[in-house]
N, C-alpha and C positions, 0 to 999 in steps of 0.2 A: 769750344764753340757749341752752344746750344740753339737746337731750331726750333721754332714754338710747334709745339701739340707735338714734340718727338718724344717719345717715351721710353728709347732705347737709343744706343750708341751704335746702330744696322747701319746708319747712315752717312757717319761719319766721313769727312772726306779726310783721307790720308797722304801722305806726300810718295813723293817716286821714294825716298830711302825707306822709309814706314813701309809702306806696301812693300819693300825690295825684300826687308828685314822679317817678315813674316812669311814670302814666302819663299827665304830662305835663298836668293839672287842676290846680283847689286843691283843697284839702282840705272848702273850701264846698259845692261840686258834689258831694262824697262825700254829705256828710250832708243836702244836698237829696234825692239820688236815697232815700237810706234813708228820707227822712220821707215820701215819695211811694209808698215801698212797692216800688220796682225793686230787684228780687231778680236783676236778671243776673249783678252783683257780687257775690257772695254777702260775710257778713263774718261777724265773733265778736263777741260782744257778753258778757262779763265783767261784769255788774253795770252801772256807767255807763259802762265802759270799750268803747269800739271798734277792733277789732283786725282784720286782712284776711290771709291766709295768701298767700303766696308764691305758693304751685301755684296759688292759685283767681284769682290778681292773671296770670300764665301763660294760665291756660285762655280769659278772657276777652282777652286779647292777641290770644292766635291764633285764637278765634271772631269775633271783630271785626277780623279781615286781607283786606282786599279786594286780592286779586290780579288784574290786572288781564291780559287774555288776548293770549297774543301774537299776532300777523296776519301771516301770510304770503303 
């Protein structure tokens, strides 16, 4: 699927296993959190459709990165 004037694949909408499979869950754990009401993932919801965007599957990546501190 292409969007016009998109000039990268940021925007992509993904499915519950797509998004599950990258970030490494099932697709179970997706629509748990959704039925609980966890809004940190945010997603699209299309009618009965559930869809998860690129950047916002991104954003929670890198807010949930525990770097851990170097010691010298």
């Amino acid at each position: 699927m292409k969007l016009l004037n998109d000039t990268s694949h940021q925007d992509q909408l993904l499915t519950a296993n797509e998004a599950a499979k990258i970030l490494g869950i099932k697709a179970a754990s997706l629509a748990q959190r959704r039925w609980r009401g966890d809004l940190a993932l945010p997603y699209v919801k299309l009618g009965k459709v559930i869809r998860y965007k690129q950047t916002d599957l991104n954003s929670y990546i890198e807010k949930n990165t525990i770097a851990e501190e170097v010691k010298s």
